[in-house]
N, C-alpha and C positions, 0 to 999 in steps of 0.2 A: 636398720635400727632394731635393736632388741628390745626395749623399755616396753613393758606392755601396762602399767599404771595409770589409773585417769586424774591421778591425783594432781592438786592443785602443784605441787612441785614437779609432774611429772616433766620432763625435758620435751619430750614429742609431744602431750599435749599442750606445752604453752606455745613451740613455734606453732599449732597447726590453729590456734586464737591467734596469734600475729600473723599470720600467713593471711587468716579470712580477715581480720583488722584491715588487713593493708590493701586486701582487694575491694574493701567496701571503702575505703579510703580515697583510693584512685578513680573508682566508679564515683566518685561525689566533684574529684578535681573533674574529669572530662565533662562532666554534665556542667560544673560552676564555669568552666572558662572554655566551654564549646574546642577543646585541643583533644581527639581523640585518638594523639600519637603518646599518650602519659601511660605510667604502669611501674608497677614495681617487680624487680628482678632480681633476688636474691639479697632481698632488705634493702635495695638500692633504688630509689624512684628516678624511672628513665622517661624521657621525654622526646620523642623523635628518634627512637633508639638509641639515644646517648644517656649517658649518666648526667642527671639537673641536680647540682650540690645545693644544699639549703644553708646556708653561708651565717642567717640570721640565727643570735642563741633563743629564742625560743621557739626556733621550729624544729626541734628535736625532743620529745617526748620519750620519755621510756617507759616500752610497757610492763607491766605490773605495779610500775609505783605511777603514774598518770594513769586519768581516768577518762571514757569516753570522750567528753568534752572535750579536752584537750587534743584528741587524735583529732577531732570535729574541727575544733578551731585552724591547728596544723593546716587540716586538706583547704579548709576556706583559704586560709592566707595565700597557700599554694595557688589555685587557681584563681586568686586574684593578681597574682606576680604575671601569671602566665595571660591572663587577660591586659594589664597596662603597662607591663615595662616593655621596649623594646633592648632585646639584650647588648645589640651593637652600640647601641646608644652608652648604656651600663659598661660596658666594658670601656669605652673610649674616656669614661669620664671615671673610672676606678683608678685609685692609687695605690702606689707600690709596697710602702711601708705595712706591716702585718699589722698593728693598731688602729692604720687610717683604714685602712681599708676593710674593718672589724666595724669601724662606727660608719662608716659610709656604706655599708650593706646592709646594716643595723637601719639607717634612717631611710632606705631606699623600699624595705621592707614595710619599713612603719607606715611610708607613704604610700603605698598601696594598698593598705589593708585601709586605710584612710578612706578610699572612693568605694567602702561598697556601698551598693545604695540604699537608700529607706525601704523600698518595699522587700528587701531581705534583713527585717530584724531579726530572726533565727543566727545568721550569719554574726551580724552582730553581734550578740549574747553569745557566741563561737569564740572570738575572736578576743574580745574583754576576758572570756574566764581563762581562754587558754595564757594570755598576756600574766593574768593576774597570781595564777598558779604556777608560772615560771617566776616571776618577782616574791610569792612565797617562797616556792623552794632556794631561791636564791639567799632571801635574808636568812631561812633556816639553818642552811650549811655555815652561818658563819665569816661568809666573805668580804661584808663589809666591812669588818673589824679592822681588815687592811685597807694602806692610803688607796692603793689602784684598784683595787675593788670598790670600793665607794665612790671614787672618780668615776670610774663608768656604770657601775650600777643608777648613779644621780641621773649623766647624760640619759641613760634609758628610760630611767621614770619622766624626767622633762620632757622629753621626745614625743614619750607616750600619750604625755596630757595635750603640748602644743597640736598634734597631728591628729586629735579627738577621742580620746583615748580618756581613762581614769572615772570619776576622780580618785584621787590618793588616798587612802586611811589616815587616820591624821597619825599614828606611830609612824608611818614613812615618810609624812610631812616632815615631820620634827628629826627625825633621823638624816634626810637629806637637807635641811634650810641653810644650813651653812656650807656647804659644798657649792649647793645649787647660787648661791650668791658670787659665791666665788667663780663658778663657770659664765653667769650671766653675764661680768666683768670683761670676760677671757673672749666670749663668743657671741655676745649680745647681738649686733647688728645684722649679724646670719640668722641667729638664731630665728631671731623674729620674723624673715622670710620664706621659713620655712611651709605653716600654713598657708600663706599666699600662694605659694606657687605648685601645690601638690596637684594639682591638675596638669600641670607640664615637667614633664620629665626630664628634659633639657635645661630649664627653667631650674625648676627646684637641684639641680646636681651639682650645682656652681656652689651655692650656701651650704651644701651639704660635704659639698670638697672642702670649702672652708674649716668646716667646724672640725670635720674626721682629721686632716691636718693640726689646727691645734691642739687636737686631743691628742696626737701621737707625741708631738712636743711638750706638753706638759707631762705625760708620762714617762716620757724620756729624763726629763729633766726630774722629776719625784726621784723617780729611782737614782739619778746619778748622784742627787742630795744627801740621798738615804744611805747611800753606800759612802761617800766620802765623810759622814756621821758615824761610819759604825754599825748603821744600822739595816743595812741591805737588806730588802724584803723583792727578793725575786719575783713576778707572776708566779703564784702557786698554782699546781696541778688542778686545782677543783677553780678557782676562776679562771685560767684557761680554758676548762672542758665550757663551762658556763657560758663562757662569752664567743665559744667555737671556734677559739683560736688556735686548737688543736686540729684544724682542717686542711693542714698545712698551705693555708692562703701564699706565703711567702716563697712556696716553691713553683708554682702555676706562670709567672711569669707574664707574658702576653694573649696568653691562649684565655678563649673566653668561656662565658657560664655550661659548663654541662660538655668543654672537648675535651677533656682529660677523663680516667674511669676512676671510679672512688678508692682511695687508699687501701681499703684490704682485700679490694678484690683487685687489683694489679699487684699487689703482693700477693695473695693467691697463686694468681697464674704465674708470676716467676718460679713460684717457688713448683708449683707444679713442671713446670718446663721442666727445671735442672732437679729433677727428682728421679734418684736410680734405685729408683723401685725394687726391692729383692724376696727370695722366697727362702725359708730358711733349707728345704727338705719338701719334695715333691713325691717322695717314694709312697705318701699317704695317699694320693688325691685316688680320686673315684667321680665316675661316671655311669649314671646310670637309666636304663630304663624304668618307667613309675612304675609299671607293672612288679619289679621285683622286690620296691619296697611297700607294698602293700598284700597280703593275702587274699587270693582270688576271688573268697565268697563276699571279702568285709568290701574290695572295689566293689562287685556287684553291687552291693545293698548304696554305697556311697554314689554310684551312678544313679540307681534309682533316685535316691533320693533329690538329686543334682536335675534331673528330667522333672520330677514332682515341682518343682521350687522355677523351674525353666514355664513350664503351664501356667503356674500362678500367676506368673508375671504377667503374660496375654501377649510376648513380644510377636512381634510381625516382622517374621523372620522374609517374608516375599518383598516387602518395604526397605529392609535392610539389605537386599540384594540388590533390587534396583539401585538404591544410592552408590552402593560399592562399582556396582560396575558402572555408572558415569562417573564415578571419581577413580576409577583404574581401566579402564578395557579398553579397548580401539579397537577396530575393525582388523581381522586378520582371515588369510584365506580359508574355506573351509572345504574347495573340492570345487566340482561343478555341478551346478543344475540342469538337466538337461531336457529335451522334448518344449523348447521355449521358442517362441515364436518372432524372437528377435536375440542380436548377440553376435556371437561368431559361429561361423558356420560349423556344423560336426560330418564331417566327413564321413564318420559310419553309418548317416543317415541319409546320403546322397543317392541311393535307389529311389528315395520316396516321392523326391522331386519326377520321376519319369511314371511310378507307380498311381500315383496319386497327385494328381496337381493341384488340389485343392487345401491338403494338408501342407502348412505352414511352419509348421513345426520339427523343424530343420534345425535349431539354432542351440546354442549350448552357451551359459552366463554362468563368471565366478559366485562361487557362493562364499560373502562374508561376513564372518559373524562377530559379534562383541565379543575378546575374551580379553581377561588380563594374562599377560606374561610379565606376571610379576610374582616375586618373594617376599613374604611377610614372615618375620618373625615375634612372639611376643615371648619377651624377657622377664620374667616374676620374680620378684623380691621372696627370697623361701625363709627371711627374716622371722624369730618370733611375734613381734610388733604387726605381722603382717595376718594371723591368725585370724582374730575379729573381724576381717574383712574378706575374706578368701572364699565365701559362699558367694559373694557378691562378684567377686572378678574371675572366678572359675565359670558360672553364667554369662558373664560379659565377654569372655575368653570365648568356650564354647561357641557361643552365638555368631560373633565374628569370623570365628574358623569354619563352621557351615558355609555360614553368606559367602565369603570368599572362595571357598573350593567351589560352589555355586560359579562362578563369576570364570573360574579356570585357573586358578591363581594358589601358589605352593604355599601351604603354612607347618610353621617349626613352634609348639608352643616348648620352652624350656622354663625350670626353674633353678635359683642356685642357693646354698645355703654352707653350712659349715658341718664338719662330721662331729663336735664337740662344742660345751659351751666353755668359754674362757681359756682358748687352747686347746688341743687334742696331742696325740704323736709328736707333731713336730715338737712341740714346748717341751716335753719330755725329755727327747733329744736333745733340745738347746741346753738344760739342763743340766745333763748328765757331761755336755762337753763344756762345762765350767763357764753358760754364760758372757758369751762374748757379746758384747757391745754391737749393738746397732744391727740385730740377727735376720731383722725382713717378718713377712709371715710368717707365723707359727702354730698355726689349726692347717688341719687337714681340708681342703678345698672339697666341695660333694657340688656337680653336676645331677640334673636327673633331665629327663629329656620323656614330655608325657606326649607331645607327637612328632614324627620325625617326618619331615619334609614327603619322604616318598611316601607315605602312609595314608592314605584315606580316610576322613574324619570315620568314615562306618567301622572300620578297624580300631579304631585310636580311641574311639569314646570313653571305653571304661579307665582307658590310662587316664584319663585328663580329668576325670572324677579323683584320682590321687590325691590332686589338691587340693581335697578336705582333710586329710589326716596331718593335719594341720600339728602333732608333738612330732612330727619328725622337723622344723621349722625350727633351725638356731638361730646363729649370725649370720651375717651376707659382707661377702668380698667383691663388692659391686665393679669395680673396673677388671679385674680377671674375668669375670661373669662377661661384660664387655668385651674382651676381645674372644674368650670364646665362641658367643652368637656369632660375634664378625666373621670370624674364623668359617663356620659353619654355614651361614649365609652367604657369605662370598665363592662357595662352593656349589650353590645351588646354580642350574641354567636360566635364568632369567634376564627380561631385560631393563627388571628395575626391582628395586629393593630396597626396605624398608623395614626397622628394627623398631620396637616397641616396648620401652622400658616401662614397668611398672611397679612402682615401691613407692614408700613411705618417708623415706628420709636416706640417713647419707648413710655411708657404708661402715662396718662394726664388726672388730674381733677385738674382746677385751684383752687377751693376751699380749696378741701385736701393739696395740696401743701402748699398754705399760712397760713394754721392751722396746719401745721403738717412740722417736717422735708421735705426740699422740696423733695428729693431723695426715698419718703417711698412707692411709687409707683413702681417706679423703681426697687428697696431691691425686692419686693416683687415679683416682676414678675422673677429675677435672682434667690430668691430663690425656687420659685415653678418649674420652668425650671430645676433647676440642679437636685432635690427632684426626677422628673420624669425620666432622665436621667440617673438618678444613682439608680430608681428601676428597671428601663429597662422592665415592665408589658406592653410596649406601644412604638412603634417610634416616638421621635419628628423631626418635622425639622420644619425650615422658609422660607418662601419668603420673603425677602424685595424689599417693593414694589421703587427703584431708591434708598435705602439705605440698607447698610451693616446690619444686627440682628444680627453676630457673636458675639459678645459683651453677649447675652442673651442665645443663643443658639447653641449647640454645631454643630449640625451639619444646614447650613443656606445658601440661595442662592441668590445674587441680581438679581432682577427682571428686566429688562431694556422694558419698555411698550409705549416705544417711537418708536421703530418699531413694525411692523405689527405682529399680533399673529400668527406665522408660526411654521413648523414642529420642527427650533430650538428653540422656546420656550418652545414647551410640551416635547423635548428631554434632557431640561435640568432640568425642573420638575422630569420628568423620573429618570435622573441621583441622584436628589438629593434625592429620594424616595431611589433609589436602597440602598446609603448610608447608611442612615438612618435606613434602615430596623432592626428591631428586633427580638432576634430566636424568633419562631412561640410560639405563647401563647396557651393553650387550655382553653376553655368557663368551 
């Protein structure tokens, strides 16, 4: 990403408040409903590793126009589904029809939210305003003014009150009393059993099949009225979205809550799969050592500096070592020890036996030692966007790359960036050759490489201070970036390997974008990600550096670089290494 703005419209700074929203979100589900397989994955809350759809229309919040509360109320509800529904149960007693089964996930919802208990009235007070603030935004859009809008907005206000919920304001009394008369008529004898039986789930799903059922016939039948009148009033767009009948309920078929992946992220990955990725003109790229783009005296002063700021911290680089090497090393041979007084015997000391009977010390034992044979690489986003933070991850970098050569273990720090902002050369070129449609990349690609595997951090130091001069930092072509490490790692002798992405957000060349599908950066980085993953030759993981990468990368960690670089930041590096890890590869 490029955007370097704090402003309220900035794009990067509102995912990276949804990003922490959604993390302090899912930390509230796993603590409310004791399930600590929940978590959100690229805007998509996964439960047991799958995708858990929220079916019900007010558990969908948008952020910047909903306010705390309502994110609050959302997670309570969540973790109360996740505490009293059994899903098999749900799925066996769900109908087919896309409106019945709209109002029977509707009241299935309702009834859960229904059993929390008294000594959680925070929850409560959650739960009421999140309810209440969707039933505002609902009257405000307008939607009642249609017949099937107000048919089921009624059903949800009645629902809400029977199941403990409300009370009504009296403009929504008066606004539904004739409806609600008219439903009471239609579905009364259910209706009424509804309360009763919210303590059983099986119990309560029969009355609740009932009602969602004649809700879909009545609607069915409105509309056919309305149309054989003249007067056709389709579902509009904004009570569809409302009532989340835009979930595509209707195409899910028998598969139950949470086995299907959410619609635009299986759109996504097709579109990734069948994406032929192009480059317009390759004759620009460049590869470089950091030493070349920076002047000899400004690195020095920029290492110093990078060392000064390295003390500050007080990191306990001998702590860091020991973790690296239980989480990489194993014992391997290192020679023999010899003059030992058990083992196997050393034949070159077999006079001493007749010399000296006394001496024992005839024997000779392997000697082995912890090392890793392993390949580390880390991948840096050389994005503009990535500026404000690059004191912080060049420390973090450095640090790592020590501990590890410590341990025995090869490391490649790279970064990757763009030779222009908004196009270089290639665009140029596309230009002059009149603009052909659909032209691929069109910036110059820039590699820089501030340690190279065979290098020794005592050598390489001052490169890797490079990555403060922070205006040579454009855009990033993050799946190129990608297979080059691969490229380059896959090359090293090792026998296990492990890539380290670290950026900010998705991948950005303003150019390409407005010549090309604007998403073909993005396809592209998804699909070289998953390509790797699913050879499993190499471990990936992410940092995101104040944003979520889960979205791109299966296993990914947010970075939080607004506190001080301390033992719980390289512990949760550590953590997402150990993850990540892949069986050992041999060279």
């Amino acid at each position: 990403m490029t955007t370097t703005s704090n402003s309220p419209q900035d794009p990067a700074a509102a995912a990276r408040r949804q990003q922490r929203l959604e993390e302090l979100c899912a930390a509230l589900i796993r603590a409310q409903s004791a399930q600590p397989a929940v978590r959100y994955r690229g805007h998509q809350l996964e439960w047991q590793g799958r995708p858990y759809p929220l079916r019900a229309p007010h558990l969908h919040p948008e952020p910047g126009l909903d306010d705390l509360g309502s994110f609050r109320g959302v997670a309570d509800a969540i973790a109360l589904r996740l505490r009293h529904q059994d899903p098999t149960l749900h799925l066996h007693w769900l109908p087919a029809p896309p409106v019945a089964r709209l109002v029977f996930e509707l009241l299935e919802q309702l009834r859960v939210e229904s059993l929390v208990e008294d000594h959680h009235p925070g929850s409560r007070r959650n739960l009421h305003h999140r309810f209440s603030a969707w039933s505002n935004q609902f009257l405000a859009s307008g939607q009642t003014e249609s017949h099937v809008g107000l048919l089921l907005f009624t059903l949800a206000m009645m629902s809400w009150v029977q199941l403990g919920g409300g009370p009504l304001d009296e403009p929504t009394e008066m606004l539904i009393e004739s409806t609600r008369m008219f439903l009471l008529r239609e579905i009364g004898p259910a209706f009424g059993l509804l309360r009763r039986h919210r303590q059983d789930q099986g119990a309560f799903a029969k009355p609740a099949l009932d009602i969602a059922l004649c809700l879909h016939e009545l609607v069915d039948g409105l509309q056919q009225r309305l149309a054989a009148d003249g007067k056709g009033e389709p579902l509009s767009e904004d009570t569809r979205k409302a009532f989340g009948l835009l979930l595509e309920l209707e195409g899910e078929g028998d598969q139950g809550p949470g086995s299907s992946p959410a619609e635009q992220q299986a759109r996504l990955r097709q579109a990734a799969e069948h994406l032929a990725y192009r480059i317009y003109s390759d004759r620009f790229d460049r590869e470089w050592p950091a030493h070349q783009r920076v002047r000899p005296e400004l690195l020095g002063r920029l290492r110093d500096s990078l060392d000064q700021r390295i003390r500050e911290q007080g990191l306990n680089l001998n702590l860091l070592t020991k973790k690296l090497r239980r989480l990489l090393a194993s014992p391997v041979e290192q020679g023999w020890r010899f003059g030992e007084e058990e083992g196997r015997l050393d034949g070159r000391r077999l006079p001493t036996l007749v010399t000296s009977l006394a001496d024992r010390r005839v024997f000779k034992q392997e000697r082995r030692q912890p090392r890793a044979e392993a390949a580390v690489t880390f991948l840096i986003d050389n994005s503009g966007s990535m500026r404000p933070h690059m004191e912080s991850i060049a420390m973090l970098v450095d640090s790592l790359a020590r501990a590890l050569e410590r341990i025995g273990a090869r490391v490649e720090i790279l970064g990757f960036t763009t030779g222009h902002w908004n196009g270089g050369q290639p665009l140029r070129q596309w230009q002059r050759d009149g603009r052909p449609p659909e032209p691929g990349r069109l910036n110059e690609r820039c590699h820089v490489v501030y340690k190279a595997a065979q290098l020794p951090w005592r050598r390489a130091r001052k490169d890797i201070a490079a990555l403060l001069k922070g205006d040579l930092f454009r855009e990033g072509l993050d799946g190129e970036a990608l297979l080059w490490a691969e490229q380059r790692l896959l090359a090293l002798p090792a026998r296990e390997r492990l890539l380290l992405v670290i950026s900010d957000g998705c991948p950005m060349d303003t150019a390409t974008r407005q010549a090309n599908r604007q998403d073909i950066l993005d396809l592209h980085l998804r699909q070289v990600a998953s390509r790797l993953e699913r050879e499993g030759r190499l471990a990936l993981c992410a940092l995101g550096v104040g944003l979520d990468l889960s979205g791109y990368y299966r296993h990914s960690q947010l970075l939080d670089l607004d506190q001080a670089l301390d033992n719980r930041v390289f512990d949760e590096v550590l953590s997402l290494l150990a993850k990540a890890r892949a069986p050992g590869r041999h060279s």
